[in-house]
C-alpha positions in Angstrom: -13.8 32.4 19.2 -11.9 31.3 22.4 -9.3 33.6 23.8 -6.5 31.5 23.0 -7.6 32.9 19.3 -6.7 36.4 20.7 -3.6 35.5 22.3 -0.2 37.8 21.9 2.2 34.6 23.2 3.3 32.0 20.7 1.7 28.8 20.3 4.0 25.6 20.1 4.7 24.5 17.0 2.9 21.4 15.4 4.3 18.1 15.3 5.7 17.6 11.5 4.7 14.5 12.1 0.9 15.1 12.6 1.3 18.4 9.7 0.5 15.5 7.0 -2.0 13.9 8.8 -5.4 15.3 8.1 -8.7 15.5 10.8 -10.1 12.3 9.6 -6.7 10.3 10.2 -6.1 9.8 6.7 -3.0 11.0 5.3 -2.5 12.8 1.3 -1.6 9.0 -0.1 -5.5 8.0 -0.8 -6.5 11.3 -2.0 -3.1 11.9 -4.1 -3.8 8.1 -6.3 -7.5 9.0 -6.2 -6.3 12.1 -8.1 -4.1 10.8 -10.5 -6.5 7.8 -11.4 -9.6 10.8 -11.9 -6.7 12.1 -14.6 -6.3 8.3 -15.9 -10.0 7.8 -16.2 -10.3 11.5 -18.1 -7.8 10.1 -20.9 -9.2 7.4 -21.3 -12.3 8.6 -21.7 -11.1 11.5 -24.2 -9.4 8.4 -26.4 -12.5 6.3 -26.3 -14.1 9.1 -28.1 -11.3 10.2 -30.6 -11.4 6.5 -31.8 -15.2 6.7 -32.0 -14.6 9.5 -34.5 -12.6 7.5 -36.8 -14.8 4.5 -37.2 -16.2 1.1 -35.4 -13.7 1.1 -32.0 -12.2 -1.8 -31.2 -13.4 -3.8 -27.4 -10.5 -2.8 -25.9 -10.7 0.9 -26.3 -14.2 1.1 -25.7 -13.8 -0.6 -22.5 -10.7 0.5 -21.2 -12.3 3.7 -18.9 -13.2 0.5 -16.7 -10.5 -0.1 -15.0 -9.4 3.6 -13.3 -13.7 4.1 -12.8 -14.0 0.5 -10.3 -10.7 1.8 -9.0 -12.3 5.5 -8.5 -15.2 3.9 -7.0 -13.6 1.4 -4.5 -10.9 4.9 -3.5 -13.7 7.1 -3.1 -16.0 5.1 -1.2 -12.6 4.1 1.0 -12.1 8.2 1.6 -15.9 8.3 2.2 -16.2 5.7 4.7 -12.7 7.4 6.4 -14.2 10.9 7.0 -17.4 9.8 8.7 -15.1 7.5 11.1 -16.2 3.8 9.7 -12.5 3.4 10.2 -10.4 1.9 12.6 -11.2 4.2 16.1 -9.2 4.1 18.9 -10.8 3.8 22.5 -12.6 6.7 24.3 -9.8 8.5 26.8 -11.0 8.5 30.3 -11.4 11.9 32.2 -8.2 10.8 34.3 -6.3 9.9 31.0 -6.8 13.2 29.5 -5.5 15.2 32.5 -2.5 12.4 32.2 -1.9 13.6 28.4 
């Protein structure tokens, strides 16, 4: 723990900009769809097998948890790739640029 940890004076506040912004540069938008689509797939699942109780099940239902899954896929790999920094990176600050700000 550093001593700034420690420290009686007040720290400045955050930029509300940065606030929504998480470590990995990626802000709640990705993570919030990828959410709602998890909930999408779940239904969708959940109907395909309340039809299957009732009978043959037509293409459509049986298929339709397609759709939201490609879409969880392609989001999740997207948040994947984001958090190990496969993303777009800015360039390295030089010793002289830091001390700048």
């Amino acid at each position: 723990m550093g001593a700034e940890f420690f420290s009686i004076t007040p720290q400045p506040a955050p930029d509300p900009g940065t606030r929504t912004r998480r470590r990995n540069g990626m802000g709640p938008r990705p993570r919030q769809v990828h959410r709602w689509m998890s909930i999408v797939f779940t239904l969708t699942v959940v109907a395909n097998f309340a039809a299957m109780t009732r009978g043959p099940v037509p293409a459509g239902i049986t298929y339709s948890p397609l759709p939201p899954l490609l879409f969880l896929t392609v989001t999740g790999l997207y948040m994947f790739a984001r958090q190990y920094g496969f993303g777009r990176r800015r360039p390295a600050l030089t010793p002289i640029e830091r001390l700048i700000g």
